[in-house]
C-alpha positions, 0 to 999 in steps of 0.5 A: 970205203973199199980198197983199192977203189979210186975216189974222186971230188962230186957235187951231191945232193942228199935232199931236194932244195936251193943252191945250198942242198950241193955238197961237194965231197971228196970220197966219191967212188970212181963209176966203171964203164960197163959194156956200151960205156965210156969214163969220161975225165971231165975238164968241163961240165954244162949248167942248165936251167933244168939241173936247178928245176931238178935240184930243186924238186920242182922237176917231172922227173926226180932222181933218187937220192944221193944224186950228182947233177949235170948232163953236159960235159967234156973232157978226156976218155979215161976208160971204156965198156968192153963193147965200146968200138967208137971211141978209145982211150985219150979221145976228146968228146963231148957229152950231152947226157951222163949217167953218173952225173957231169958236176965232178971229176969222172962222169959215165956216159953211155957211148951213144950219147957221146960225140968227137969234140973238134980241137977248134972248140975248147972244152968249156965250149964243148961242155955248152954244145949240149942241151942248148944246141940240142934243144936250138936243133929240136925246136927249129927243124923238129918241132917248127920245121923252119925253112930257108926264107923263113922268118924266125923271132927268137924271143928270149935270144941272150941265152944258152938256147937263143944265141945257139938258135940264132946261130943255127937259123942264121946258118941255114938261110932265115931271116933272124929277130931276137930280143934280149934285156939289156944292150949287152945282151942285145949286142951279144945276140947281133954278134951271134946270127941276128939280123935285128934285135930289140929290146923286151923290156920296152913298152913298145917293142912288138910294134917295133917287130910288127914294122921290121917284118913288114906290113900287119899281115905278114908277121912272123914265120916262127917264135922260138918262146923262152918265157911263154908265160909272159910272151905267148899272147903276144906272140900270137898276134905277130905271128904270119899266117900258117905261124908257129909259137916253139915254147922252150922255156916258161915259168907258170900259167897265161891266159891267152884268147884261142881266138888269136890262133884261128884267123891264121891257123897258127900253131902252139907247140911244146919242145922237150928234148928228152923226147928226141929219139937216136936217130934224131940226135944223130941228126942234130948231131951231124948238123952241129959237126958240120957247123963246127967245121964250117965256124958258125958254131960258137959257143958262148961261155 
């Protein structure tokens, strides 16, 4: 090694695998911000379903090898880029995209992908702010373009992404359904925006949602999917006319009857939020401040 390079503990991955391809070693050389970055002291660092896709191998996009995980983080600015106006040294931020990798002690972010982090949120709750509230602001406003009045089911609700959807749609005037597994779950959910949960592992649960919004013509406005491969036939049939299916999540194939998506003109549509543009972050980012702010964004740990 070097001299007079700073080392520091990372979690890397020499091989594509399971949970045991991480290696944590302590000789990781410390990254140098370059112009448009900043070094980030990582007090906290976001786990994503997505980090274990890509860890495994299964993932579209595959990094090269040795690579350190992790997306989202929050922490201290230790250093930044010669180009670097926005932020200085000793700033709380919170991160939704790093460069080098969020699962050690140092992480470089580039400065557009870097936001204040309010002392009203600690810095695992900043660490949780990225991919899931991200993704929540994508899929209802891009993606659904959901409205005030609106009705939302969150199908899949318990989790990083559908608690920070139940917050968001409750905040900007929905009506919000979510379902979850357990009673745990169903609580944290009710805790956290939704008007009515319901439990997905009953046998009669879609009745239970087609009752709660009413008669069997009006259905459901839009359905944020978590697992479309075991809810989209489903979702099709409870959806309003004019209805939208958002899918986040899904684990393999379905047959669904295309049928059930032309007497109400219903949509299927996919979100991704590597596809969001700056400006949209921008935009989704300023909603979440303002949440901040106002106390209706709370991460759950």
């Amino acid at each position: 090694m070097a001299t007079g390079q700073k080392l520091m503990r990372a979690i890397r991955v020499f091989e594509f695998g399971g949970p045991e391809v991480l290696k944590l070693q302590s000789d990781v050389v410390v990254p140098v911000p370059q112009s448009h970055q900043v070094l980030i002291k990582v007090h906290a660092c976001g786990v994503n379903p997505v980090e274990t896709y890509i860890r495994s191998g299964a993932y579209s996009r595959k990094p090269a090898l040795p690579y350190t995980p992790g997306s989202d983080v929050a922490g201290i600015i230790e250093s930044v880029g010669d180009k670097v106006s926005a932020f200085k040294k000793g700033d709380r931020v919170f991160c939704y995209s790093t460069v080098s990798g969020g699962y050690a002690e140092f992480a470089l972010a580039a400065d557009d992908t870097i936001y204040p982090l309010p002392e009203t949120l600690n810095f695992r709750q900043g660490a949780a702010l990225g991919i899931p509230y991200f993704t929540a602001c994508r899929a209802l406003f891009h993606s659904a373009r959901a409205r005030a009045g609106e009705s939302v089911l969150v199908h899949g609700a318990s989790g990083g992404v559908g608690l920070a959807t139940c917050q968001i749609a409750r905040a900007h005037g929905l009506k919000v359904l979510g379902t979850a597994g357990s009673e745990e779950g169903k609580k944290l959910v009710l805790q956290n925006g939704a008007h009515e949960v319901f439990n997905h592992k009953e046998a009669n649960y879609i009745d239970k949602i087609k009752m709660s919004v009413g008669d069997k013509d009006k259905g459901v406005d839009v359905i944020i999917e978590m697992l479309a491969n075991e809810n989209l036939s489903n979702d099709l049939k409870l959806l309003s006319h004019g209805g939208r299916v958002v899918v986040v999540g899904c684990r393999g194939p379905i047959e669904i009857n295309p049928r059930d998506t032309m007497a109400k003109e219903t949509s299927i549509i996919g979100v991704s939020l590597s596809s969001s543009t700056k400006e949209e972050f921008q935009q989704f980012a300023g909603l979440l401040q303002a949440g901040i702010e106002k106390g209706w964004v709370k991460p759950v740990i």
